[in-house]
C-alpha positions in Angstrom: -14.7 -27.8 -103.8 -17.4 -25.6 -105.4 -18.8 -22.5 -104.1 -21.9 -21.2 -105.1 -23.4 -17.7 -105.0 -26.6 -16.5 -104.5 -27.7 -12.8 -104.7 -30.7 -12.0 -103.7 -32.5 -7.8 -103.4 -33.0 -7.4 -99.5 -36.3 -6.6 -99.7 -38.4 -9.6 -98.4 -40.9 -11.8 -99.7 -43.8 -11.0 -97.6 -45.5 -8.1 -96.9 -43.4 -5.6 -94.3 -40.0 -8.4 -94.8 -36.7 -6.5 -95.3 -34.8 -9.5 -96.2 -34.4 -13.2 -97.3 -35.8 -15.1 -93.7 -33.4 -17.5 -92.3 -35.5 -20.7 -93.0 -35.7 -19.5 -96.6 -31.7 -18.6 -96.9 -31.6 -22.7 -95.4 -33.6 -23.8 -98.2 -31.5 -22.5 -101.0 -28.3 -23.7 -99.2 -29.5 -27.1 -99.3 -31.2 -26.6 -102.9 -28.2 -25.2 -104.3 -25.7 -28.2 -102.3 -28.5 -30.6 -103.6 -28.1 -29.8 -107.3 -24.3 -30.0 -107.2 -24.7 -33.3 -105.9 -27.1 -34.7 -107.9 -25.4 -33.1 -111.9 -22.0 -32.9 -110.8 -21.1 -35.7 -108.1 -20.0 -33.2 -105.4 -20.5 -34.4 -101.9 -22.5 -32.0 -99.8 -19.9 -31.1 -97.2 -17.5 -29.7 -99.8 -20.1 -26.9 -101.2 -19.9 -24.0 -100.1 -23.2 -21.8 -100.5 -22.9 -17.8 -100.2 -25.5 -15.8 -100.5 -25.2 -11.9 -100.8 -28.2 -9.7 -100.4 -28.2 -6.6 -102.4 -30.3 -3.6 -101.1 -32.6 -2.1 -103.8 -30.8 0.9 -104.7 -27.6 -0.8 -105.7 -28.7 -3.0 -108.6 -30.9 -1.5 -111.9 -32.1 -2.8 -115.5 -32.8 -0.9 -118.0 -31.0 2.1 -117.6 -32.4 2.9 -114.2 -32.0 1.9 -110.8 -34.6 -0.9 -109.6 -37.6 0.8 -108.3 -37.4 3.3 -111.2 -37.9 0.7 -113.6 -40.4 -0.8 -111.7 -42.8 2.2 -111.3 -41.8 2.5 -115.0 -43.9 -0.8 -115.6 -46.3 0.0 -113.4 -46.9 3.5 -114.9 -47.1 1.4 -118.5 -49.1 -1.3 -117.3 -51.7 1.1 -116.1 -51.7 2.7 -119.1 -52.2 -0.3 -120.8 -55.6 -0.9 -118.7 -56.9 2.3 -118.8 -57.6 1.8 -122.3 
């Protein structure tokens, strides 16, 4: 039986969203239990889908956490315009 996890940051995908919306968390279950099926052969009802939603300041690249790095491309992108 496969299991497959999905992380996700808990931030939304829509303006004032703090997380994944239940109709979009369906959609990757099936998606994800679709894909097994069709490369692999594995019925439907013996995936298991898990998906983990990890708040902002718990995940980083780059040497910093998240939103540091991302005001660190914001800061360099605006740089880059400004000139």
């Amino acid at each position: 039986m496969p299991i497959v996890t999905i992380q996700v940051t808990r931030e939304g995908t829509a303006p004032g969203a703090s997380s994944t919306t239940p109709e979009q968390k369906a959609a990757l279950i099936k998606g994800a239990s679709e894909l097994l099926r069709d490369v692999l052969g594995k019925p439907m009802e013996s995936t298991f889908v898990v998906i983990e939603e990890v708040d902002t300041d718990n995940w980083g690249w780059g040497g910093l956490p998240a939103l540091d790095y991302r005001k660190k491309l914001a800061a360099a992108a605006a740089s880059k315009s400004s000139r």
